[in-house]
N, C-alpha and C positions, 0 to 999 in steps of 0.2 A: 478289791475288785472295783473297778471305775461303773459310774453310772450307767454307761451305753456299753459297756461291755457285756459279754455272752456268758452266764454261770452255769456251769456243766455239772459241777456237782450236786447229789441231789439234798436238801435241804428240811428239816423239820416242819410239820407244818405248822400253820399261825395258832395259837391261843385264841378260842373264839373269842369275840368282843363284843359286849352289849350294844346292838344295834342303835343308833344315834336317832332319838326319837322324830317324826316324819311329822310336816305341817305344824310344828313349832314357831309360828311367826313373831319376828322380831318388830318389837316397837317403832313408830316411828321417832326419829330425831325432834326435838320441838326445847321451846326454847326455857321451857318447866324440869326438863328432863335434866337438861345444862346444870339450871339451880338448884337441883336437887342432889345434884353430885356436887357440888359448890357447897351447899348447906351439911352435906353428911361430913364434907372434913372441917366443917366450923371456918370457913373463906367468909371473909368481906367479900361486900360488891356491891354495886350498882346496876341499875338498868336506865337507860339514857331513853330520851323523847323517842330517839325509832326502833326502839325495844334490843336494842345492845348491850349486851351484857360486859361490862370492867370490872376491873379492880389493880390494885398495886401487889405486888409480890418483890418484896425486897427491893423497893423502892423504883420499880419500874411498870410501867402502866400496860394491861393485857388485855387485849377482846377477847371476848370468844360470841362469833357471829354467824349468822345460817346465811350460807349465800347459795346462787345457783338458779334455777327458775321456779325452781319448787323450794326452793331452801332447805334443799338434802345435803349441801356442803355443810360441816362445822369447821370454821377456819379458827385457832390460835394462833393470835397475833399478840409481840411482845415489841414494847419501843425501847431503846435503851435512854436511860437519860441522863445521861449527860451528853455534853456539847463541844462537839470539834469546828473550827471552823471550816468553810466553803474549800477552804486551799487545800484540806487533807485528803480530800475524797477522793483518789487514786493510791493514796497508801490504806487507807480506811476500805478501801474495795480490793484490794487487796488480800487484807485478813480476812474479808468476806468470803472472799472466792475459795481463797486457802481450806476453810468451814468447811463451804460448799462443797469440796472436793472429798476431800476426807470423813462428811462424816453423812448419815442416810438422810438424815433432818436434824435442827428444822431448817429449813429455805433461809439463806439470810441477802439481805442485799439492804446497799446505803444508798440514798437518795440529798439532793441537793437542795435546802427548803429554805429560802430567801438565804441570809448567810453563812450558815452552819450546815450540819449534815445531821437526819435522820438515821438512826441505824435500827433495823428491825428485824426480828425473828417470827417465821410463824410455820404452821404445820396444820395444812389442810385435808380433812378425809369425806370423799363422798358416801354417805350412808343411805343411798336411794333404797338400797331392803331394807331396811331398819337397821336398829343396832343393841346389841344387849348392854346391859345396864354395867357388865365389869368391860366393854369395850371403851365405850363412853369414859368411863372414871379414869381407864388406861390412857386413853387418848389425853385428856385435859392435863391428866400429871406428868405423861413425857414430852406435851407441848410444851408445857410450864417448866420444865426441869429440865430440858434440853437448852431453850433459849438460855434461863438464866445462866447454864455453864458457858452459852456464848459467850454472854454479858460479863463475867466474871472475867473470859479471857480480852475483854475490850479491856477491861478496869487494870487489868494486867498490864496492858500494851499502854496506857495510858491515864497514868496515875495522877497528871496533873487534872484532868478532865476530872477524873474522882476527887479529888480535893477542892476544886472549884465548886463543884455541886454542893457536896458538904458544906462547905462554905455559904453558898445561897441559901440553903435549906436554914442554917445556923442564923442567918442572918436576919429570916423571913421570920423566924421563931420570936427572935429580941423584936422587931419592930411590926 
């Protein structure tokens, strides 16, 4: 039977269901609540001078920031890092779009930043009613696990950019 179609047959009735308890108010979002789903899976981080929350996950740097006018947005945002130069950014937007097309999040788009390209992932949810404490932990870990599969597929498409980092990293270690 389709959605909007007409059921003629007559049907059993529902199993009652414990009513969903009324004026339950959800928390609001704040920027304690963040670290405290941060701290319960044992996450590194930081908080930066305008109270932004970072850290690295598999070697790629991630906010997770309240924006909005009341700062009921929590945006994850992830950068990939490694480095293409300025000239790829039409095949590099590209496999963005490609993402973008196929999958529900997170958002991804490459940007031009003096002469290489930025490439970032992020996944923003406005929680202006509040939010419960397993939404939140949801949120942060399919932000964080989405991107990185982007990131994976960057590293895929270009392996020398993954080996040159390696490389700097390697390099920055010895000297």
């Amino acid at each position: 039977m389709g959605f909007f179609s007409r059921n003629d047959e007559p049907t059993a009735p529902e199993p009652e269901q414990a009513a969903a308890p009324t004026g339950a108010a959800l928390d609001a979002l704040s920027n304690e609540r963040v670290t405290a789903v941060l701290d319960a899976h044992g996450y590194r981080y930081a908080i930066d001078s305008d109270g932004d929350i970072g850290g690295i996950w598999d070697e790629h740097v991630f906010y997770f920031v309240r924006i909005g006018p009341e700062k009921q947005c929590l945006q994850v945002r992830g950068r990939w890092s490694r480095v293409l130069p300025a000239a790829q950014y039409l095949e590099v937007l590209e496999l963005a779009n490609a993402w973008n097309t196929g999958k529900v999040f997170p958002k991804t788009y490459v940007r031009v930043e003096e002469d290489s390209l930025g490439v970032y992932a992020e996944h923003a949810v406005d929680y202006a009613p509040g939010v419960a404490e397993e939404q939140l932990d949801q949120h942060l870990a399919c932000a964080v696990s989405s991107a990185l599969a982007f990131f994976t597929a960057l590293d895929e498409a270009y392996p020398q950019a993954v080996a040159e980092y390696k490389a700097r990293v390697a390099a920055a270690r010895e000297g």
